[in-house]
C-alpha positions as a Python dict, from the first residue, in 0.01 Angstrom:
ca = {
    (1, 'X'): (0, 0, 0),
    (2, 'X'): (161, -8, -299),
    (3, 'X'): (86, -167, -605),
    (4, 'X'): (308, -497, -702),
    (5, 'X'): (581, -495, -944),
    (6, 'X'): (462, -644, -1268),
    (7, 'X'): (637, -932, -1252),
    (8, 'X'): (435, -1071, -945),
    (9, 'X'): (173, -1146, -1171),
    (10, 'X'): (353, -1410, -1379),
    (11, 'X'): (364, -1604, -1088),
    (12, 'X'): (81, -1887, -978),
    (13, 'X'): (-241, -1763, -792),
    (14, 'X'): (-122, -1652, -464),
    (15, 'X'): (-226, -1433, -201),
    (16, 'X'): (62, -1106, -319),
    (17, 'X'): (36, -942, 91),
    (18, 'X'): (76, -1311, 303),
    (19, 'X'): (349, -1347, 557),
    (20, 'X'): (494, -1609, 254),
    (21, 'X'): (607, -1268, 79),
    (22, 'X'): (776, -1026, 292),
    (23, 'X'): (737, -719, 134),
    (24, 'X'): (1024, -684, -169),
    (25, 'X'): (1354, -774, 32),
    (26, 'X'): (1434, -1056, -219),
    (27, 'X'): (1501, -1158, -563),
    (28, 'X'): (1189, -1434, -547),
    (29, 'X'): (915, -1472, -333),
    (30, 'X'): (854, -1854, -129),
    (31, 'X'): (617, -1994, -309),
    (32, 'X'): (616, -2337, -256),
    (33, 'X'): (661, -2691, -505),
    (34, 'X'): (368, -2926, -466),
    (35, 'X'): (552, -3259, -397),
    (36, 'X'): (410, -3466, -708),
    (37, 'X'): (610, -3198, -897),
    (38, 'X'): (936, -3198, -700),
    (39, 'X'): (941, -3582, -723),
    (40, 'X'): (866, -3531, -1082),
    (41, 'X'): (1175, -3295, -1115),
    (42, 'X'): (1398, -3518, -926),
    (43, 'X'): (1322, -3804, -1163),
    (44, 'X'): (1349, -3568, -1471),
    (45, 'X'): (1721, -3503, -1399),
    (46, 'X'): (1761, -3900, -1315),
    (47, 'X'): (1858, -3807, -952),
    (48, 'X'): (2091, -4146, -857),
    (49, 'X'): (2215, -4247, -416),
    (50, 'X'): (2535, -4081, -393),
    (51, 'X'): (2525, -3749, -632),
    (52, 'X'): (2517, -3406, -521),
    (53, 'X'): (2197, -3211, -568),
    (54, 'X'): (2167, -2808, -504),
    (55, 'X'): (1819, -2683, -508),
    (56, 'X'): (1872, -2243, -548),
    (57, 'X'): (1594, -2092, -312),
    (58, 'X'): (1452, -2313, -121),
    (59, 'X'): (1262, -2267, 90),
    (60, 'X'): (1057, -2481, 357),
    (61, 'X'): (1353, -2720, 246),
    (62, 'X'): (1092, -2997, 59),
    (63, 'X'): (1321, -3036, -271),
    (64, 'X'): (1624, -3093, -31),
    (65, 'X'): (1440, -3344, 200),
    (66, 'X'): (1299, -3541, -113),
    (67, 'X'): (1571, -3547, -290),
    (68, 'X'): (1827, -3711, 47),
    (69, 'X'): (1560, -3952, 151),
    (70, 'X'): (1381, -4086, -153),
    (71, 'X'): (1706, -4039, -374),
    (72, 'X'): (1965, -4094, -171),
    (73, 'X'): (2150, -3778, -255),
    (74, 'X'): (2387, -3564, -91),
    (75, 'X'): (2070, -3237, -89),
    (76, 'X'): (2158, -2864, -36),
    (77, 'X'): (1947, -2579, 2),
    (78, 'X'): (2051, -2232, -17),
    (79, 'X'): (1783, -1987, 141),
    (80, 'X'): (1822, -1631, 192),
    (81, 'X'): (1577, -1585, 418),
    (82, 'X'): (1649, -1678, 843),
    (83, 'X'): (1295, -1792, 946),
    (84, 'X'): (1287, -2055, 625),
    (85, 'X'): (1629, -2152, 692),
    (86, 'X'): (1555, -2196, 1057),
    (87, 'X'): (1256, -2400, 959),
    (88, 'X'): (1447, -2655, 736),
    (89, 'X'): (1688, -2740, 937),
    (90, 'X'): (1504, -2812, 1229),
    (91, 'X'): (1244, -3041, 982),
    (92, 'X'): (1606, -3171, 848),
    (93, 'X'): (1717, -3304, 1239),
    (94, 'X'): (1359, -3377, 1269),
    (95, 'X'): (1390, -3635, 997),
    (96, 'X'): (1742, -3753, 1113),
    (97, 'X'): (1838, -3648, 770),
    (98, 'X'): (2190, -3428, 923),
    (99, 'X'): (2421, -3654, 752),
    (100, 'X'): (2216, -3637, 399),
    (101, 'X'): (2075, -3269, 373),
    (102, 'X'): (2168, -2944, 467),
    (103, 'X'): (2030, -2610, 430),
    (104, 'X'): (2285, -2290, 323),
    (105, 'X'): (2160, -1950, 465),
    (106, 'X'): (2308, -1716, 201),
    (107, 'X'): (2219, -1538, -134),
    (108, 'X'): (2230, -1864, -407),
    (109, 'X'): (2469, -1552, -632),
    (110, 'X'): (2727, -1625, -319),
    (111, 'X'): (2747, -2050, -286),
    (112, 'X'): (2968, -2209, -524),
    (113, 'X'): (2788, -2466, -680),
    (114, 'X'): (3113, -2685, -923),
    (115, 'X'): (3057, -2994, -706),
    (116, 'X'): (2692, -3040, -816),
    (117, 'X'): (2546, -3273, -1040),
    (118, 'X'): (2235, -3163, -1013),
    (119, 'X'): (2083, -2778, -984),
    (120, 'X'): (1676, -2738, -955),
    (121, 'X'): (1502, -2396, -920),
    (122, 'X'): (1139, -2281, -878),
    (123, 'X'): (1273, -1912, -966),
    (124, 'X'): (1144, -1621, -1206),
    (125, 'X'): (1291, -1585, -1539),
    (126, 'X'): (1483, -1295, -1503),
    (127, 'X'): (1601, -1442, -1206),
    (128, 'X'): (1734, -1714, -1398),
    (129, 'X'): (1899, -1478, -1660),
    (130, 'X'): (2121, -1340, -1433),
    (131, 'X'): (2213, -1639, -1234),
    (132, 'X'): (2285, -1806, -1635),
    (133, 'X'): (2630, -1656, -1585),
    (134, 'X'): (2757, -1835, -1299),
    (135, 'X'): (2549, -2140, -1384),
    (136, 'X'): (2789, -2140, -1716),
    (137, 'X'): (3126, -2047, -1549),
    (138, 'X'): (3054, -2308, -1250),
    (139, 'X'): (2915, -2599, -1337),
    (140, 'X'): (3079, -2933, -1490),
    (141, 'X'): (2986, -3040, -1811),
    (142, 'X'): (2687, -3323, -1769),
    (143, 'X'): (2528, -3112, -1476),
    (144, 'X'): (2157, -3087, -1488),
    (145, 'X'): (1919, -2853, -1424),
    (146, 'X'): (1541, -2836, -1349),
    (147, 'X'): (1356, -2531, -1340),
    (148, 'X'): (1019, -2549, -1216),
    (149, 'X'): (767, -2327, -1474),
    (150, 'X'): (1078, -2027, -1562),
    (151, 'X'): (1293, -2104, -1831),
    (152, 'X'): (1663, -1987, -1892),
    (153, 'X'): (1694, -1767, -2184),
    (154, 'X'): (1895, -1827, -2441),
    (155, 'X'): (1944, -2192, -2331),
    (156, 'X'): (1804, -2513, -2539),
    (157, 'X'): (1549, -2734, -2319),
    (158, 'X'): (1634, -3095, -2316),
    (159, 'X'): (1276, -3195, -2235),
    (160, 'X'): (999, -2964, -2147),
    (161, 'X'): (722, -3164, -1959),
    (162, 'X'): (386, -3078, -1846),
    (163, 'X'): (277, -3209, -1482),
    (164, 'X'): (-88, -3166, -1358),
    (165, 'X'): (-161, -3150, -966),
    (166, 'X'): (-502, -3036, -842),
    (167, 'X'): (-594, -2748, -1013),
    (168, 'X'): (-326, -2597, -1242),
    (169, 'X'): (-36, -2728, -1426),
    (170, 'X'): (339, -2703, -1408),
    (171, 'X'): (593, -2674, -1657),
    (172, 'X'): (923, -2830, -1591),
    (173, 'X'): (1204, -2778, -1813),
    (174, 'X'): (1549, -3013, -1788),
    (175, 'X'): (1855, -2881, -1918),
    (176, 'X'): (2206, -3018, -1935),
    (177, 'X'): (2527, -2830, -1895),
    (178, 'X'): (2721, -2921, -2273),
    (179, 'X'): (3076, -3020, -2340),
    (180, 'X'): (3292, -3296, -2209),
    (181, 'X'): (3563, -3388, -1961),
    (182, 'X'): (3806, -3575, -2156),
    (183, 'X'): (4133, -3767, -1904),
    (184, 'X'): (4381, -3795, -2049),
    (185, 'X'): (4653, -4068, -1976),
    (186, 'X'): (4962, -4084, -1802),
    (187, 'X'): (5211, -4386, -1720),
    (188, 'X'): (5170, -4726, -1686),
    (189, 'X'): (5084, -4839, -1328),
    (190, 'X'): (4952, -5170, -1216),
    (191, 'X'): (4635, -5113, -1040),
    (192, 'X'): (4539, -5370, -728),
    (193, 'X'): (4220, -5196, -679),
    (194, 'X'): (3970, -5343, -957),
    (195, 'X'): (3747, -5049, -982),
    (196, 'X'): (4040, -4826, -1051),
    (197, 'X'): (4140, -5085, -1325),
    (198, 'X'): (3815, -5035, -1500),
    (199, 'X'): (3825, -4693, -1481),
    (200, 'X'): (4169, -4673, -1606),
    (201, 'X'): (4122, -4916, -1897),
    (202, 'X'): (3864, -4692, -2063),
    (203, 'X'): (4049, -4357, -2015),
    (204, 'X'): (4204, -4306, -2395),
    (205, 'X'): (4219, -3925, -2405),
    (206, 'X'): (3887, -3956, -2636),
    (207, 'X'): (3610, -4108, -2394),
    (208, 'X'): (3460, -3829, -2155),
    (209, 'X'): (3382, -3907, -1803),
    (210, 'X'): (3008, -3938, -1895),
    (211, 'X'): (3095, -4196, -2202),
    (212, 'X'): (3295, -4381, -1944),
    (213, 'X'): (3040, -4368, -1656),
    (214, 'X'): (2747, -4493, -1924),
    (215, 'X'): (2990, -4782, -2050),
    (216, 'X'): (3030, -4921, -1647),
    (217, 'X'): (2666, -4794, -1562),
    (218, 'X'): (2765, -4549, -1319),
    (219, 'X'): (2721, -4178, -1220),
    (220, 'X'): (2975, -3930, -1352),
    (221, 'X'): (3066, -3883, -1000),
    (222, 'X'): (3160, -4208, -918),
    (223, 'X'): (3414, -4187, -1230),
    (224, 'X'): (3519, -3817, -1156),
    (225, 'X'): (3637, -3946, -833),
    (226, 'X'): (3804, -4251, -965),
    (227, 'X'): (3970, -4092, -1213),
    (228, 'X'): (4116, -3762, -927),
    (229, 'X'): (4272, -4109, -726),
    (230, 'X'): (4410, -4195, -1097),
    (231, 'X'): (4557, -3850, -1139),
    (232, 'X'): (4740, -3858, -796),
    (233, 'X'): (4889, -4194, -884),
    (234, 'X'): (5011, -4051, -1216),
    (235, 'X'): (4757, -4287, -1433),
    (236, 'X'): (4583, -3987, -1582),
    (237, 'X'): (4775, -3672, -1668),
    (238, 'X'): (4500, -3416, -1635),
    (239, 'X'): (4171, -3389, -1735),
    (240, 'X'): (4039, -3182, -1997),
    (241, 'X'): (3711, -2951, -1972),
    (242, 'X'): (3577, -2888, -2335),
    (243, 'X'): (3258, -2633, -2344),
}
């Protein structure tokens, strides 16, 4: 058999010829995320009920399962490979988790990922330098992203953390997507709807939608939303993305 490409030795202690690795067919091979570290992860990028987390490869599905039933988010996967795919869906239904989690079976270059709020990835560095593109051109200012022991070059950790499970360690690093999302307002309407109101009192063309979801102690979402049902009743012109 051939000898491994290099970069299979940056990876954890693994055996390289399992039925985990199928030969070379893809970008990353399935190596799994102990759970102390996905929950870990999860609480690193302040995972709250009702956002939208994308987890890029993966695999037996775990990040996606943790994240809909102990967070409460809205959990994709997207998994290239059938058998994997196969497998977390079925452990999804298992679960009852259909209406929370879902698994994608599709190269992670192909999904669209602007409606997340979260991104994690247990990927390999180059890996993550050429998805940094699309990362950049797709996701909303405030995002986060976890990667799980690969950084991505040329981008500034938030918070690199250390987590120790059985016998090795992992290295997590958070990242946030910069600039703001700035509404900006439009005419006068009186609002019945009291959420709505709040929202619409704190958009001044200055405040971003994170400034205004820390202010009422909500997720960015929650305010993105409110502020889209402010733009269709003319209350907020248009919002403006500043990266």
């Amino acid at each position: 058999m051939a000898e491994p490409p290099p970069w299979l030795w940056d990876l954890p202690l693994i055996n390289l010829y399992s039925t985990d690795i199928v030969g070379y067919m893809y970008d990353v091979p399935f190596v799994a995320t102990p759970e102390v570290v996905v929950r870990r992860m999860l609480q690193l990028a302040r995972v709250r009920s009702g956002e939208v987390v994308y987890d890029l490869g993966s695999g037996d599905g775990r990040i996606v399962i943790i994240a809909a039933k102990e967070f409460g988010a809205r959990a994709f996967g997207v998994e290239i490979r059938k058998d994997l795919y196969e497998q977390s869906m079925a452990r999804i239904k298992d679960l009852g988790l259909a209406d929370r989690a879902t698994i994608i079976n599709a190269s992670f270059y192909d999904v669209p990922l602007t409606d997340a709020d979260v991104v994690t990835m247990y990927l390999l560095t180059t890996v993550n330098e050429r998805l940094k593109p699309k990362l950049e051109k797709e996701l909303r200012p405030g995002t986060r992203v976890v990667t799980h022991d690969f950084e991505v070059p040329g981008w500034r950790p938030v918070v690199v953390e250390e987590v120790y499970e059985e016998w090795r360690s992992h290295k997590l690093f958070l990242y946030k997507i910069p600039g703001k999302e700035i509404p900006i307002p439009g005419k006068m309407v009186d609002l019945n709807d009291k959420w709505l109101r709040q929202v619409a009192e704190l958009v001044d063309g200055v405040r971003s939608l994170e400034e205004i979801a820390a202010k009422l102690g909500v997720t960015i979402r929650q305010v993105r939303e409110a502020v889209e049902e402010l733009r269709k009743l003319g209350v907020v012109e248009e919002v403006k993305i500043i990266k």
